[in-house]
N, C-alpha and C positions, 0 to 999 in steps of 0.2 A: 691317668687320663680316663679313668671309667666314667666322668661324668660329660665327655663330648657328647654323645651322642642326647642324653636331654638339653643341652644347651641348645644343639643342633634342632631339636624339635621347636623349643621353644622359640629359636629365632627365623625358622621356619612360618611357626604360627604368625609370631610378631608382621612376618611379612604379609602374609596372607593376611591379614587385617587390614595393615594397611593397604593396600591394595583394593579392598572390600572400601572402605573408606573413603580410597579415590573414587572408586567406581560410584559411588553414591552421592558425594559431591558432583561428578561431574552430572549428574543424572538431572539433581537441583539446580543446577546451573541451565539445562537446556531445557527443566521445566520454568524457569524463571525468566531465559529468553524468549520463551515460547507465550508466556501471560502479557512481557511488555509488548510482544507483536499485535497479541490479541486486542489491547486495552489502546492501541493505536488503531489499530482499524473500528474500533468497537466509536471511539471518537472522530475520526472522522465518517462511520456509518451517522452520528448522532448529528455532527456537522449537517450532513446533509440532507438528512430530515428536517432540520429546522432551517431549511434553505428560502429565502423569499420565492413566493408565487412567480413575482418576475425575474428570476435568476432561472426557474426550472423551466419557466416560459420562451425564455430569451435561447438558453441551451437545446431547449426542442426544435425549435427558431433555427436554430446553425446547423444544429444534425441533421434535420427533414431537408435543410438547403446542400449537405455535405452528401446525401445519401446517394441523388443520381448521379453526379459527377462521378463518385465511386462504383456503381454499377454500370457507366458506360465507359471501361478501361483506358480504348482506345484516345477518347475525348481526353480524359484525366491525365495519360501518357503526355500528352500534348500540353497541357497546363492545368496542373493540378489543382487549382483553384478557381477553377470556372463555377464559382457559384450565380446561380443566377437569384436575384432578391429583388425586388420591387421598392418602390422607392417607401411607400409607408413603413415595408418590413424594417428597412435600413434604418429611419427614422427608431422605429420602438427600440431596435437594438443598440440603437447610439447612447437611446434616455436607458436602458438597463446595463450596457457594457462596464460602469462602476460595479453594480451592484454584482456582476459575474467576475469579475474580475478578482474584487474583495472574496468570493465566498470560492474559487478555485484557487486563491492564495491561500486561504485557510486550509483546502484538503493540499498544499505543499508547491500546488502548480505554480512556477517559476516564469515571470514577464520580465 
């Protein structure tokens, strides 16, 4: 049995490679799920630069009506949806509510 002990090294090494091995697979792996993440948000950053005038108009639209409601708690506590809008606003947002619709389906949002 004088050659156990280089078998022993050897299958040693063997280990330790593999293991090397794993560790380097798993490395391309989470540099590979880290590019799909990137190249998904990189498409919907791209989505929404080429968003119609009246989709970014309409969203401004809702948020600027969303803001004080949100800044006075107490009100909002009370019914979270007290938007106040005027009749023309309601009107424009009706004629673009497609076009917002379509392009926050596009970045995944669920109706």
């Amino acid at each position: 049995m004088p050659q156990a002990g280089p078998v022993r090294a050897l299958a040693r090494q063997e280990e330790e490679i593999i293991a090397m091995a794993n560790i380097l697979v798993n490395i391309e792996k989470g540099i590979e799920i880290g590019a799909e993440d990137a190249l998904k948000w990189l498409i919907g950053a791209n989505k929404a630069l080429h968003a119609a005038p009246e989709v970014v108009a309409g969203l401004a639209t809702l948020i600027s009506a969303i803001e004080k409601p949100l800044a006075e708690v107490a009100i909002t506590a009370q019914n979270p949806l007290n938007i106040a809008l005027d009749i023309q606003t309601v009107k424009d947002l009706k004629t673009v509510w497609p076009s917002v619709k379509q392009f926050l389906g596009s970045l995944g949002v669920k109706f």
